[in-house]
VEXKOLDREN-276932 format. One record per residue (C-alpha): x, y, z; residue in one letter. Coordinates in steps of 0.5 Angstrom, whole numbers, plus 500, padded with zeros to 3 digits. Each point is the difference from the previous one (the first is absolute). Example, Ala and Ser with C-alpha at 12.3 -4.5 7.8 and 13.67 -1.06 7.14 Angstrom:
2
+-----+-----+-----+----+
:   X :   Y :   Z : aa :
+-----+-----+-----+----+
: 525 : 491 : 516 :  A :
: 502 : 507 : 498 :  S :
+-----+-----+-----+----+
//
This chain:
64
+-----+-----+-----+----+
:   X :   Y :   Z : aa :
+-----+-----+-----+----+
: 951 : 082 : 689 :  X :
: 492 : 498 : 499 :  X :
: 495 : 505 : 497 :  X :
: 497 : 502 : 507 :  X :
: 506 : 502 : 503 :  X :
: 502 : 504 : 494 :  X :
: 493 : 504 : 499 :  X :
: 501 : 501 : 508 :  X :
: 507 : 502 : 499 :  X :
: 498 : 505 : 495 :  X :
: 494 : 502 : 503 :  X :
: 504 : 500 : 507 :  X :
: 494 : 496 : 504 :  X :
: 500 : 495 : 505 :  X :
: 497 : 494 : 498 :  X :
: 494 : 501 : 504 :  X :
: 499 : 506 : 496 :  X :
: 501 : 496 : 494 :  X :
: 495 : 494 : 503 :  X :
: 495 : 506 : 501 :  X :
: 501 : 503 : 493 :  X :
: 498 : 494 : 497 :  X :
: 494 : 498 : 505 :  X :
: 497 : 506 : 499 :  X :
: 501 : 499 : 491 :  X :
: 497 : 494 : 501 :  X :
: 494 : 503 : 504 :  X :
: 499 : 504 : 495 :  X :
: 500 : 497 : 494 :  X :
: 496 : 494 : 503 :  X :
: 494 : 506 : 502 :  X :
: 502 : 503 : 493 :  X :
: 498 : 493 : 496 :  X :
: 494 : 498 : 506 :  X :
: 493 : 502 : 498 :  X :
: 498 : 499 : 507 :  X :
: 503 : 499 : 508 :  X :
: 499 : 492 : 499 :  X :
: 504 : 500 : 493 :  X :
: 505 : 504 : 504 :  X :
: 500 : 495 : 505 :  X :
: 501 : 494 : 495 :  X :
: 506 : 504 : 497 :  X :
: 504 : 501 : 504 :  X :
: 499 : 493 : 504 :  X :
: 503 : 497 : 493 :  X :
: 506 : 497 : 501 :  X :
: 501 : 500 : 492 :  X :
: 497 : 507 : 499 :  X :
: 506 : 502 : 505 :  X :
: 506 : 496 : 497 :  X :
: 498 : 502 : 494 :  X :
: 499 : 507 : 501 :  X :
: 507 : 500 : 505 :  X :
: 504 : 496 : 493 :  X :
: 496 : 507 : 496 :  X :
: 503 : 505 : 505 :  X :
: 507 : 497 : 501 :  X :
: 500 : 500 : 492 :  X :
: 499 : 508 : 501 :  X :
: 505 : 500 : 505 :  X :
: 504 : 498 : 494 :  X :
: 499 : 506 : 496 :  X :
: 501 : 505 : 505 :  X :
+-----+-----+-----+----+
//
């Protein structure tokens, strides 16, 4: 079982809650490192940002 379905599993989620979970943590951690709207935007366009950021978030999926 990957970890997606374990953590909706647990948290007895769809996978469109779980997809919305995590599109809102990302939102939010980019607006948290972006010093201005135009930052923001470069973020989250960023291909790399976002794998890396997603290979991060499965990693504390893990732990959980």
């Amino acid at each position: 079982m990957s970890t997606k379905n374990k953590t909706m599993d647990y948290l007895m989620i769809s996978s469109e809650q779980y997809d919305d979970m995590i599109y809102q943590t990302y939102f939010i951690w980019c607006h948290k490192f972006a010093s201005s709207e135009s930052k923001f935007q470069e973020i989250w366009a960023n291909a790399a940002v976002n794998k890396w950021f997603l290979i991060q978030y499965t990693k504390m999926e893990l732990q959980f």
